[in-house]
C-alpha positions in Angstrom: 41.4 52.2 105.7 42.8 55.4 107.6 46.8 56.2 107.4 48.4 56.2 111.0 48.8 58.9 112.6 52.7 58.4 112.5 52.5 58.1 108.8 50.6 60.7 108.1 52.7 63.1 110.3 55.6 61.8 108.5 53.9 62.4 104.9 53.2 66.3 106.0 57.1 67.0 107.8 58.2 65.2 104.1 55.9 67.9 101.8 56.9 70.5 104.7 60.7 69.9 103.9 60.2 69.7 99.8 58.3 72.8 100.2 61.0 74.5 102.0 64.1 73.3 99.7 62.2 74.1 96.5 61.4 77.9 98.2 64.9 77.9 99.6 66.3 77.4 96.1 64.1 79.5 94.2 65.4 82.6 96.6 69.0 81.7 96.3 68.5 81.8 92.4 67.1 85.1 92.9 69.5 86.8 95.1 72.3 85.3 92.8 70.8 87.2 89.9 70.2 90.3 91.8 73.7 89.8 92.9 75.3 90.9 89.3 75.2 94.5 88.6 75.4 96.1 84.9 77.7 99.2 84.2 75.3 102.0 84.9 74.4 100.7 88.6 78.2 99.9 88.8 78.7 103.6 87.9 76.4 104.9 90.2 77.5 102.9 93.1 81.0 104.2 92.3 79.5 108.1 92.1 78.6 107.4 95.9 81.8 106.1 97.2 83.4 108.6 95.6 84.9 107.9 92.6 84.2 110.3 89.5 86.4 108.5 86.8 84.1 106.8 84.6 84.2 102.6 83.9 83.8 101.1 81.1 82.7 97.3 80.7 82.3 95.0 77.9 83.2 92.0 76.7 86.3 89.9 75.3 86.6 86.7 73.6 88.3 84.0 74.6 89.0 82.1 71.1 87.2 78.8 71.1 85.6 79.1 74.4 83.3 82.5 74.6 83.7 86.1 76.0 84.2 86.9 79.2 83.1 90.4 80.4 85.3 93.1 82.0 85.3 96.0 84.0 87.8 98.7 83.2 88.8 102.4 85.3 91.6 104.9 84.7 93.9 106.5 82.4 95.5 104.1 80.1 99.1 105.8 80.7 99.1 103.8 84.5 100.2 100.8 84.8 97.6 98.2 84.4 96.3 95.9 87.8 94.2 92.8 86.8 92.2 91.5 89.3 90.7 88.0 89.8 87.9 87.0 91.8 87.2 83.7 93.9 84.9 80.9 94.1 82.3 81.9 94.0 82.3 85.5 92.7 82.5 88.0 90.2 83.5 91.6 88.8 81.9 93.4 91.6 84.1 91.5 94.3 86.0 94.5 93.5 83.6 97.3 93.6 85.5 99.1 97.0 88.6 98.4 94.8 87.7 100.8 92.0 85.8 103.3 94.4 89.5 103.8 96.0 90.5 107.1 94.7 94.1 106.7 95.9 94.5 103.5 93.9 92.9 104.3 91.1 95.2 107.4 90.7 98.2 104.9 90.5 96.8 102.4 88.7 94.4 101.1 86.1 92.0 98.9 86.9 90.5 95.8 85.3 88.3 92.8 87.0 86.5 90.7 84.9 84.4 87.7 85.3 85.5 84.3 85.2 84.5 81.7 83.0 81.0 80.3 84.3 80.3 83.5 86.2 78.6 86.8 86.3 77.9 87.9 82.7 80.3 86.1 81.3 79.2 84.4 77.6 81.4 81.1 78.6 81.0 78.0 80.5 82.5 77.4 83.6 86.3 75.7 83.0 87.5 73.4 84.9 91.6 73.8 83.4 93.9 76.3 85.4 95.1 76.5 81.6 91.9 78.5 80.3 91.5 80.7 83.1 95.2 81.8 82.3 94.1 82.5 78.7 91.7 84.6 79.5 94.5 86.5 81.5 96.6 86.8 78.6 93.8 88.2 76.5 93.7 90.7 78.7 96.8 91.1 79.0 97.2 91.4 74.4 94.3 93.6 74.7 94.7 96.5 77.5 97.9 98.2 76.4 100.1 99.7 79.4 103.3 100.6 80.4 103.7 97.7 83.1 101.3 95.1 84.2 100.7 93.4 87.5 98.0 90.7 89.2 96.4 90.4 92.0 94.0 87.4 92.9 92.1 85.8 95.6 91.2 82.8 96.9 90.9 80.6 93.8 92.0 83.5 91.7 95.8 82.5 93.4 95.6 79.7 91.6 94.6 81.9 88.5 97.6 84.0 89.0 100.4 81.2 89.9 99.3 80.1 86.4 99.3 83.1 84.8 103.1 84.4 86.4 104.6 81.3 85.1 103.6 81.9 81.7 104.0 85.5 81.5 107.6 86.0 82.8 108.6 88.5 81.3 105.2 90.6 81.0 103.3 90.8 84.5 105.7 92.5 86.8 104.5 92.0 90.2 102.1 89.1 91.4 99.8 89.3 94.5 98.2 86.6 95.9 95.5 87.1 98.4 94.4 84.0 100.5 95.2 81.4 97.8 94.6 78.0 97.6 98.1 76.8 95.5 99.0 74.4 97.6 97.5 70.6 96.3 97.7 68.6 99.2 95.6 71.3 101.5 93.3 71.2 98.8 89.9 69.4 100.6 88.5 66.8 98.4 84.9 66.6 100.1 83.2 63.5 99.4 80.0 65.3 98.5 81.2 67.9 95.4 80.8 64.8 93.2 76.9 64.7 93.9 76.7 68.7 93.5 77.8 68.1 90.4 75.3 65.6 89.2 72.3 66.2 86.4 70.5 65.7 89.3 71.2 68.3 92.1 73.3 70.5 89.8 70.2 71.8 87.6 68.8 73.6 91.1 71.4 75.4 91.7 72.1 78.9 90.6 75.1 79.4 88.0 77.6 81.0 90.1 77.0 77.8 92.6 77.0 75.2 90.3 80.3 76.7 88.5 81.9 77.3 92.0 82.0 73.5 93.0 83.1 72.6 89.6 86.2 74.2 89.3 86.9 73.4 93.0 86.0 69.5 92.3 88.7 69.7 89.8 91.5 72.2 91.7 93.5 69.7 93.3 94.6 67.8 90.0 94.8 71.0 88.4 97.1 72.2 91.3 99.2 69.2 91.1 99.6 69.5 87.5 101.0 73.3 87.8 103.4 72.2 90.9 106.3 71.4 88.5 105.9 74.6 87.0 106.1 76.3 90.2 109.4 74.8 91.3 111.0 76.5 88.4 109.2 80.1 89.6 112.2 80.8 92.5 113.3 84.1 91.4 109.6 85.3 90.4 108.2 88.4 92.1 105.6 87.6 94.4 103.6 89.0 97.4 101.6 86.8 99.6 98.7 88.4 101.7 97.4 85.7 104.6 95.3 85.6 107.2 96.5 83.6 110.0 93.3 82.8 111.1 91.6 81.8 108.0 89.3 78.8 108.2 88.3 78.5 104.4 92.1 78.8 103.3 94.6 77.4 105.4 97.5 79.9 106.4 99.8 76.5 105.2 99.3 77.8 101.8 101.5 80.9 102.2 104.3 78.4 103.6 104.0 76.4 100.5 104.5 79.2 98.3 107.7 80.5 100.4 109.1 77.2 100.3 108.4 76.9 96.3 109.7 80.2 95.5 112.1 82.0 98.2 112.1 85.2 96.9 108.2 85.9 97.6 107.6 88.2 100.4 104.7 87.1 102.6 102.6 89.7 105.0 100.9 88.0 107.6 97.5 89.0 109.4 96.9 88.3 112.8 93.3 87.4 113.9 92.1 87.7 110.3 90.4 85.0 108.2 89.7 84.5 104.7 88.2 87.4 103.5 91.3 89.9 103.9 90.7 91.5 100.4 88.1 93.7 102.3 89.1 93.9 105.9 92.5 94.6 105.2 91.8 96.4 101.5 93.6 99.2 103.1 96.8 97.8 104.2 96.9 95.5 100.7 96.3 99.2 98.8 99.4 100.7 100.8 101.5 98.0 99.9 100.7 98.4 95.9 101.0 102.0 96.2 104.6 102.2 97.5 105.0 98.9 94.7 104.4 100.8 91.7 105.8 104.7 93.3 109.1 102.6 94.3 
């Protein structure tokens, strides 16, 4: 007995779509791989841009949990800037960052990748309170005169943790873009099926560990809020863009509400990724930081 027409146009449009998810998602893996870049292309990369001193990575662990790996530039007599990447991300979020001759000659530089990301021997964590110890490895490993931190996006979070911990240590935190604030914190309906055996195995790591940690951010966030209403005399700089549709700019109010003595610069007409468009004016502000 033949297959109506309907049915059988509806069998082909099904296989059409399969086809096209299962090629969509073996591209995305792919790209995601191609995406991470080991020292000797990082080096080269940095040759073009500009920058001569030489980088170092490798890889530190994080007792219990793994290694993470690192990226490292400039003389160790500079005070040291960690930087922390967002959601997804890695190291090389940072690339223009340590082609930036100017910065580099006030500063060392170290970015690393997160837990669940990049090269990085560890699984993805969930806890604000492991990404902050693999900040203070960091910081018990890279000796310098004075450190400081600057993160993005969910690497605020990172570095709100990490600054009320290390008081007395980390000498100046920047956050750019950050989600710290637990009640703008979206809690989409569909991260809990992302997350499944089911659709999670498809995805590439940097994906999958990306809408883990921001499943969990908003109970993690709330958890660190009592902590941040004892941070009022902290140093703190807050870089936001007002137009940023991934971030709200209400995140910057929360953290001059929570702690008064932050400074916040504001960006007009700019969105979420600020690290970049306004890398520039971010640098100029760390520069007269560390020369003041």
């Amino acid at each position: 007995m033949n297959m109506p027409s309907w049915k059988r146009a509806l069998k082909i449009i099904s296989l059409s779509l399969f086809a096209l998810m299962v090629v969509l998602l073996i591209l995305v893996n792919v790209l995601a791989k191609q995406l991470v870049k080991e020292e000797a292309e990082m080096q080269s990369g940095l040759k073009e841009m500009g920058q001569h001193q030489p980088i170092h990575t490798d890889f530190l662990n994080i007792e219990n949990y793994g290694e993470i790996r690192y990226a490292h530039i400039g003389i160790d007599s500079l005070p040291l800037l960690i930087l922390v990447h967002g959601s997804p991300g890695d190291l090389n979020a940072f690339d223009s960052w340590f082609a930036d001759t100017l910065l580099t000659s006030r500063y060392q530089l170290l970015a690393y990748d997160r837990p669940g990301f990049g090269l990085s021997k560890m699984d993805v964590q969930k806890k604000l309170e492991v990404q902050k110890r693999c900040v203070l490895a960091i910081l018990d490993h890279i000796k310098a005169p004075s450190y400081f931190i600057l993160g993005h996006s969910y690497g605020g979070a990172v570095v709100l943790s990490s600054m009320l911990e290390e008081r007395e240590t980390i000498e100046h935190s920047i956050i750019v873009a950050g989600s710290v604030d637990p009640e703008l914190e979206p809690r989409e309906w569909w991260r809990p099926i992302i997350s499944s055996d089911l659709v999670s195995w498809t995805l590439p790591r940097m994906l999958r560990s990306s809408n883990q940690e921001i499943e969990a951010l908003y109970d993690e966030l709330l958890l660190l809020e009592s902590g941040v209403d004892t941070a009022v005399d902290l140093p703190l700089t807050v870089f936001q863009g007002l137009d940023d549709k991934l971030v709200p700019a209400a995140n910057a109010d929360y953290l001059n509400h929570k702690i008064p003595g932050s400074e916040t610069v504001w960006f007009e007409d700019e969105g979420h990724f600020i690290l970049w468009s306004k890398q520039a004016d971010i640098v100029d502000y760390l520069i007269n930081l560390v020369d003041e």
